[in-house]
N, C-alpha and C positions, 0 to 999 in steps of 0.2 A: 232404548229406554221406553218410546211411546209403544212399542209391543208388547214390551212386558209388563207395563200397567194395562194395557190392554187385558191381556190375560188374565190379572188380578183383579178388575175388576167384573169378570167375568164369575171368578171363585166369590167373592163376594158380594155380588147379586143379590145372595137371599137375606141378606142383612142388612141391605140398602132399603129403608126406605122408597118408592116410587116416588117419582116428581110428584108435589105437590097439586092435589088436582082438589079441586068444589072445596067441602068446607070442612073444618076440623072443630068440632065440640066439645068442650072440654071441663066434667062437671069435680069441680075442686071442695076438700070438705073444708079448708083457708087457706088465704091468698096474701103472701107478703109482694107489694106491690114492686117497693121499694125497701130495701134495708133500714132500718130506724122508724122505718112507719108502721102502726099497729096493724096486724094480721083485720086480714075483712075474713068473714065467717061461710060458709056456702057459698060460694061464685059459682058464673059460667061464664068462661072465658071462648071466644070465636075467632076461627083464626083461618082465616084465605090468603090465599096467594103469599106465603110467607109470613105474615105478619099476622100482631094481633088486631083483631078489627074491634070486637069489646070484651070489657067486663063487668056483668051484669051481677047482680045478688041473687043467690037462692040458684036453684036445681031447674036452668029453663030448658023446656021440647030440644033434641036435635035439630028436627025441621026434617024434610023431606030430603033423602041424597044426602044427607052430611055423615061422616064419621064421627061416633061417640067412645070419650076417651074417660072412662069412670074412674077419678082419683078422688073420690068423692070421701075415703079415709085418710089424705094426704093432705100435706104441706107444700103446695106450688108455689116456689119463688124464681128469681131470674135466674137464668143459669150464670155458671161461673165464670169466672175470666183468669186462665194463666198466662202471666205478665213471661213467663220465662223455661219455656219447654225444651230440648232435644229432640224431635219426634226421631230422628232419622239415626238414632244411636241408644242401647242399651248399657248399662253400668257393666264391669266386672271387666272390659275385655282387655286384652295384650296392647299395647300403645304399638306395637309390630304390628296388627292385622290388617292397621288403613295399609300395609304394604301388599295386602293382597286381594282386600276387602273390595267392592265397587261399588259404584255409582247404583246399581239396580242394586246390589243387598241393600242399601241406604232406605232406596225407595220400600222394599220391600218390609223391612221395620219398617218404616212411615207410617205404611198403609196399618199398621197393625195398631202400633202404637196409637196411632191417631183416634183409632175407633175406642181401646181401651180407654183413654182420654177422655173419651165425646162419654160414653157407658159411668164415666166418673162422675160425671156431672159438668164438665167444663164444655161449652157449646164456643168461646172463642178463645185460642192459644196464639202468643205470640214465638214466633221461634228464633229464638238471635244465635244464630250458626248454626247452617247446614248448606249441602252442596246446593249450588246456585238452581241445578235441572230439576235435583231432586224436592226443593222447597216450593216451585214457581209451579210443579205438577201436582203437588201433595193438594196444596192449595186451590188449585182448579178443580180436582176431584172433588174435593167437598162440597164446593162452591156448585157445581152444575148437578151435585146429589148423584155422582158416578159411585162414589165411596162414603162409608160410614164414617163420621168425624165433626169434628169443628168448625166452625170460620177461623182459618191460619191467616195469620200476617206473618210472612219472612222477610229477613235481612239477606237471604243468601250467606254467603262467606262472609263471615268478621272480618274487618281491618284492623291489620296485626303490624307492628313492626320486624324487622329483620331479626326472625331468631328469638323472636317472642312469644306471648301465650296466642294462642291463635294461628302461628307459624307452625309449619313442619319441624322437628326436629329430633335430636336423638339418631340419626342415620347416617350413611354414609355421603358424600356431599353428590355423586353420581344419584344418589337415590331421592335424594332432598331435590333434586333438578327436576324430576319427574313427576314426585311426588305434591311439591308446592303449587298451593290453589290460586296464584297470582293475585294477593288479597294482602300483600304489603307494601309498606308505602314507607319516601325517604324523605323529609319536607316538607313544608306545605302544599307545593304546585303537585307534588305528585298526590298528597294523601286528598286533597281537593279532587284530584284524578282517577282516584277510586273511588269515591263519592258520586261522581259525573255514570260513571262504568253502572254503578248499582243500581241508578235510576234509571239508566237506560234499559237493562233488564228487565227493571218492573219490581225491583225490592221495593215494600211497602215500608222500610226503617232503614236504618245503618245503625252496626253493632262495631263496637272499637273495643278492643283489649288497652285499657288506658296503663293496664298495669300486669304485672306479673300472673300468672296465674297458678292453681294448685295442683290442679291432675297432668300440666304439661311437662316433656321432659327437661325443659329449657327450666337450669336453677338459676336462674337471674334474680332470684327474688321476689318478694310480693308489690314492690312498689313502686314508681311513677315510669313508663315506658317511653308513653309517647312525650314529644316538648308541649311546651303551654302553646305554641306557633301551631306546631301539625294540629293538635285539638282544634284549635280554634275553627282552623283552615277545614277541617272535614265539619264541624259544626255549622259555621256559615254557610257552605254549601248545602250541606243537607236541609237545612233552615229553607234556602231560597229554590228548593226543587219540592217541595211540601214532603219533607221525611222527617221522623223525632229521631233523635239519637241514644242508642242505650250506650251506656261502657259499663262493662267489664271493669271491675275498684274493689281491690283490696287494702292496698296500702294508703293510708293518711294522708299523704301526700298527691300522690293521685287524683285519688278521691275528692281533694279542697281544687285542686286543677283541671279537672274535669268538670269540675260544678262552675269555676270560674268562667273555665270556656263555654258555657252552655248547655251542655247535654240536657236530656229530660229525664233521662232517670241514670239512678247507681244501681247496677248489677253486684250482687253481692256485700259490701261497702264495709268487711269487716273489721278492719281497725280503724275507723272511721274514729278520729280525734275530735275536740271541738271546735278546732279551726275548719276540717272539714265537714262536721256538720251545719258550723256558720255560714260558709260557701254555700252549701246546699239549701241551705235554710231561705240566705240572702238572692238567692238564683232562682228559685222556684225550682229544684230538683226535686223529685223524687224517688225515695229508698223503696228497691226491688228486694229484699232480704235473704232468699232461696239459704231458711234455715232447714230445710231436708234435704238439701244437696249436705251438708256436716253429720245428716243421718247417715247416710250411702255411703258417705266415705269411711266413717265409724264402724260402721257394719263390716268392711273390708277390710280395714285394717292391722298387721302384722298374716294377712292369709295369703301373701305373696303374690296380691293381685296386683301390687304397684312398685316401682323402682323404689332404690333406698330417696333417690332426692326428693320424691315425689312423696316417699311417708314423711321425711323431715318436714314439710310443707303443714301437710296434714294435721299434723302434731302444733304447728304452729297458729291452725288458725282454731282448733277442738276448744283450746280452753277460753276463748271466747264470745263464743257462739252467742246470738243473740242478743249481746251488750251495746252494741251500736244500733240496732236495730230500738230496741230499749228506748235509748234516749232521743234517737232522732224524733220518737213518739211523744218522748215527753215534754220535745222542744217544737210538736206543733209542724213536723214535719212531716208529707203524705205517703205512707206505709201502702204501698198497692202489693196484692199478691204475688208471690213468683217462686217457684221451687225449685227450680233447673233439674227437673226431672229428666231421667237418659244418665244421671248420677246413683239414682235409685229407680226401682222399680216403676216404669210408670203406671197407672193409676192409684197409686200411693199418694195422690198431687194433696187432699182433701184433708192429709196428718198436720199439714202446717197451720193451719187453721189454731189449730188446737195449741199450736206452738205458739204465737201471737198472743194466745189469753196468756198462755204458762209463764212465757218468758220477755214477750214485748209489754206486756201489761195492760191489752187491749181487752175491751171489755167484748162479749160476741156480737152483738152488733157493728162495733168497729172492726172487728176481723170480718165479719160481712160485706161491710160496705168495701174493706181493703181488694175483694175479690168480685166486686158489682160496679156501684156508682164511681167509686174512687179509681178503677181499673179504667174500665171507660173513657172518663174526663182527661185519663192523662194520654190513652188512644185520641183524643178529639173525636170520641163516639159517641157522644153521652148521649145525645139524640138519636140513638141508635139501639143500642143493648143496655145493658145495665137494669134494668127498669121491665116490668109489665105494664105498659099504658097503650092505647089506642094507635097505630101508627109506627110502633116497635117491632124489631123482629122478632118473629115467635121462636124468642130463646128460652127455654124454661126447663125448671125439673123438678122432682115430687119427691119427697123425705116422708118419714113417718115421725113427728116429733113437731117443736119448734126450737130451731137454728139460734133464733135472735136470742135465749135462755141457755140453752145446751148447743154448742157449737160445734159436737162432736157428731151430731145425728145427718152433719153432711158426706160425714164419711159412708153413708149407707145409702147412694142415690137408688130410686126404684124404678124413675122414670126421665126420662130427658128429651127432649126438643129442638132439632136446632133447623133454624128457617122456616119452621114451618114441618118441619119433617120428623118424625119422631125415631128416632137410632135404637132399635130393638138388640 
């Protein structure tokens, strides 16, 4: 594995960025600071060692030694944050190939995906499932500026129940033995034990399939997997080693039981009822919505990319799209970005946006902030990203337009920044 990223990031060198060296200048024609705060007009934003160091009004000197970055006909605002990526997996493929697939193709998408990502506009992704080697390396890369990408936080492997979304399955039980990622749990002492296992790895979260899932071949259904016990039991834990907890919630049921146990956010949340929106509501959860993961799957479907249980599913969750998502909004409930991209094409991440005005009834601003400040706060980053201020990471990117009116003109990034580093 460490070879073969070796390698790659060898091929990819000329698209890295250099470590960040002296100073970066950067003359902007508006400056959204923060989402819902008016555009400032001409800035010069400075940015050493990673971060932003200021931002000034008007068109000032580079200075001697510094790099000048002329966005001086652009819209600089922070870059984006996806709540809910795949990096290490592309849509369309045979639910057979993890029988042949490995550990290094995984990486190898990563590395790809990851940059396409970063070129989107999103400078930090969160990833809730992927191989444990392959998330903890992707992550590194970026992080030491070896590979073009994001700031990643991974979970590693999901914790799944036996036979669940998340589990191995569809095979023969010889192959299921081989093939399982040991990332299920029977109880609370155990599912606490996977918990224990992730952070000693160095998972930055823990991802739970609280419930059924759609693309897996297990037809168990959409709804409640794990007990109110086991939840709780991986909850607690995660809580008291400093991890948030995402689940995986499709079903109503679930969904009100995962919010009761804790979690910090719902992945997916699509039949989300109003009891489990009041759980949520009542718990401080917040709704991840990944409505272009219902893109992807719509795109594929009846073209024989999926088992029949696996269209049944599909079909079951299409004509709701968006409607829980909807209300959780209009009951004051925190909508952060999340697309589960690796379901569709990734850099496609920026279409949801759009879907948030359309169909959650967010105005662009709030879909802004769903993908900035509000992203952030529920990472416990806020003092970190989300933002252009003094002291921030220099995460940023440049649109032609303004976002906060037309929410569509982020689907057209022309420049991007992450750490300090600029991802060409």
């Amino acid at each position: 594995m460490l070879r073969l990223l070796f390698v790659i990031a060898l091929l990819f060198a000329a698209t890295a960025a250099p470590a960040q060296e002296g100073t970066t200048v950067i003359h902007a024609g508006s400056v959204i600071t923060e989402a819902g705060s008016p555009a400032r007009g001409a800035s010069t934003i400075t940015v050493r060692d990673g971060q932003i160091v200021s931002i000034a009004d008007g068109h000032q000197p580079a200075g001697e030694g510094a790099e000048l970055v002329d966005l001086s006909d652009h819209t600089v605002l922070p870059g984006l944050i996806e709540m809910h990526s795949h990096l290490g997996g592309n849509p369309g493929g045979d639910y057979r190939d993890r029988a042949v697939e490995t550990a290094e193709w995984s990486a190898v998408l990563g590395v790809t995906t990851m940059a396409t990502t970063a070129r989107a506009g999103f400078t930090t992704v969160r990833v809730p499932g992927i191989g444990n080697d392959v998330g903890h390396a992707l992550r590194r890369a970026t992080a030491e500026g070896r590979l073009p990408g994001p700031r990643i936080l991974t979970s590693g492997h999901g914790i799944s129940i036996i036979g669940g979304h998340g589990d191995v399955s569809g095979f023969r039980e010889d192959v299921l033995a081989v093939l399982g990622g040991q990332n299920t749990c029977t109880g609370p002492v155990e599912c606490a034990a996977r918990v224990r296992e992730a952070g000693r790895r160095g998972s930055d979260f823990i991802k739970i399939t609280a419930t059924g899932g759609v693309l897996s071949q297990q037809a168990r259904g959409l709804d409640q997997h794990f007990t109110d016990e086991e939840m709780r039991a991986i909850v607690t834990t995660a809580h008291s080693l400093g991890m948030h907890v995402a689940a995986h919630a499709h079903g109503p049921r679930g969904i009100e039981a995962a919010a009761r146990a804790g979690v910090d956010t719902i992945e997916h949340g699509t039949f989300a009822d109003a009891a489990a929106l009041t759980a949520m509501r009542e718990n401080g959860t917040a709704f991840v919505p990944t409505l272009m993961a219902y893109t992807g799957i719509r795109e594929r479907l009846g073209t024989g990319v999926y088992t029949p249980q696996v269209e049944d599913k599909i079909r079951e969750t299409l004509s709701v799209v968006g409607q829980a998502a909807r209300r959780a909004h209009e009951q004051g409930i925190t909508v952060v970005f999340g697309t589960d991209a690796g379901v569709f094409e990734h850099g496609r991440n920026a279409e949801e946006l759009a879907m948030y005005v359309e169909l959650v009834g967010m105005t662009p601003v709030e879909a802004l902030r769903s993908a900035t400040t509000d992203a952030a706060e529920v990472l416990g980053m806020e003092n970190e990203i989300g933002r252009l201020a003094p002291g921030y990471s220099a995460d940023l990117i440049a649109v032609q337009g303004d976002p906060q009116s037309d929410i569509r003109v982020l689907e057209n990034v022309d420049y991007v920044m992450v750490r300090g580093r600029t991802i060409h």
